[in-house]
C-alpha atoms as one frame of an Amber mdcrd trajectory, in Angstrom:
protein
 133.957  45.478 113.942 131.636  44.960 116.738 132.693  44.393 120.588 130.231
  42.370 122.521 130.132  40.476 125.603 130.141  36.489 124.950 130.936  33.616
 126.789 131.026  34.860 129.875 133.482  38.164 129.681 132.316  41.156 129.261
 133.222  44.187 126.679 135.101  45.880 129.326 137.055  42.766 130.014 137.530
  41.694 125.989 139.060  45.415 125.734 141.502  45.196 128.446 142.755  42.176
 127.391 143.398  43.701 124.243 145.495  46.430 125.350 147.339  44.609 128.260
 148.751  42.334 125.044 149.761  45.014 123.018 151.211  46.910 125.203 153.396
  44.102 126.742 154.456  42.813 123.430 153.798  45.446 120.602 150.817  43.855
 119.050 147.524  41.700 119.418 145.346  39.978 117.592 141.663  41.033 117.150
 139.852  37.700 115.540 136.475  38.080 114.039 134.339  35.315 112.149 133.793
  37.413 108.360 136.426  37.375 105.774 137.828  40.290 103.659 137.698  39.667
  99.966 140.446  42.080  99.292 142.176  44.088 102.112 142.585  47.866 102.148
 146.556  48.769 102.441 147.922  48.952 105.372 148.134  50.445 107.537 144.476
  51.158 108.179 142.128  52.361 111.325 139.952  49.915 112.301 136.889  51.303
 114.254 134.859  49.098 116.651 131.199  49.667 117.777 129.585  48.013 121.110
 126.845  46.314 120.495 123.636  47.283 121.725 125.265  51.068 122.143 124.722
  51.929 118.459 127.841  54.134 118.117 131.811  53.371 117.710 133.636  53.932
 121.005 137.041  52.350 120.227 139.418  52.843 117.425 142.812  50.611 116.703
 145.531  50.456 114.381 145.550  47.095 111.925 149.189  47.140 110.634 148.524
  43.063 109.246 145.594  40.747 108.818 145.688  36.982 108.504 143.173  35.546
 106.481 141.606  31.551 106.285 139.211  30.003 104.905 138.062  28.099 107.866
 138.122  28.708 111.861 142.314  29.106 111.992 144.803  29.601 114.827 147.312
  32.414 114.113 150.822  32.461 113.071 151.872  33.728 116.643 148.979  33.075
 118.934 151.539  34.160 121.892 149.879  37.695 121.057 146.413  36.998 121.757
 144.401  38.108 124.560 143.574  35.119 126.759 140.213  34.418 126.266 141.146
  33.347 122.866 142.373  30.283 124.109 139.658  28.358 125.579 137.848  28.217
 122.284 140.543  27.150 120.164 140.931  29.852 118.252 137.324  30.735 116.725
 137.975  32.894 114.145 138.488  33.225 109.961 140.346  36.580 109.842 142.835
  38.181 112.705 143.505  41.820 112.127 146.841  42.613 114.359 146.145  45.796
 116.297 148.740  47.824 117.911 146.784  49.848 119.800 142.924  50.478 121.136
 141.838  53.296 122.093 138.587  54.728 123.867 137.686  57.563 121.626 137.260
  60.989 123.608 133.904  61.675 122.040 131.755  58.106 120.780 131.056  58.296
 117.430 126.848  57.243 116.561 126.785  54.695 113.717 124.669  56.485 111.759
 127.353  59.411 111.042 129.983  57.071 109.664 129.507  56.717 105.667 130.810
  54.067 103.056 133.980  54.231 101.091 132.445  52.173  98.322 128.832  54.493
  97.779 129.381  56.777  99.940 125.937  56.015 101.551 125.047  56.226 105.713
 125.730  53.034 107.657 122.906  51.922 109.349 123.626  49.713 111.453 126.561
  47.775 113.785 128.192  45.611 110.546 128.101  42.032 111.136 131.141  41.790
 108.026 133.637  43.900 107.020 132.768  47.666 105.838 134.892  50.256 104.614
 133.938  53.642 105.723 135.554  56.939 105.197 137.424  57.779 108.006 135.728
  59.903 110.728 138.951  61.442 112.373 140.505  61.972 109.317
């Protein structure tokens, strides 16, 4: 996933959000506007790239994902960050994160590789990508 600033709040802000939820109720959501055909089990890491940076500086936990065809609000939106609400809800797919973590050491983009050819990644995704798991 990619982290950018939007609408006023900034990455640093959007991040802090995120981890003030989850750590005051066990999860949050993390909505973005792709869909996921078919899901990788779960547990999985989900990395997350600033944009503009071109490398992955934050990595969470997805232990569920909601999935809808259209712009959706979530089962519980009690666990999202606050900016979330203004919008009504803006997003097709909410991955529910646990955690999110600053990495010690940013990883560039260009290292990470794909599950499904095992080819570089090029660029920030815009979608969903599986990639074979740098920390692993």
């Amino acid at each position: 996933m990619t982290i950018k600033a939007q609408r006023g709040i900034s990455v640093k802000e959007k991040i802090q959000a995120h981890q003030d939820v989850a750590r005051a109720t066990g999860s949050t959501y993390w909505g973005t506007g792709f869909t996921i055909a078919s899901p990788p089990p779960l547990p999985f890491s989900l990395y997350a790239a600033v944009a503009r940076t071109g490398k992955v500086l934050y990595v969470s936990k997805a232990v569920g994902i909601e999935r809808y065809r259209d712009k959706h609000r979530p089962v519980h939106p009690d666990i999202s960050p606050h900016y979330y609400f203004p919008f009504g809800f803006p997003y097709r797919t909410y991955f529910r994160i646990t955690e999110l973590n600053q990495l010690a050491e940013p990883i560039p983009i260009h290292h990470l590789t794909k599950a499904r050819d095992g080819t570089q990644v090029k660029r920030a995704p815009q979608g969903y990508v599986r990639i074979m798991d740098p920390l692993a």
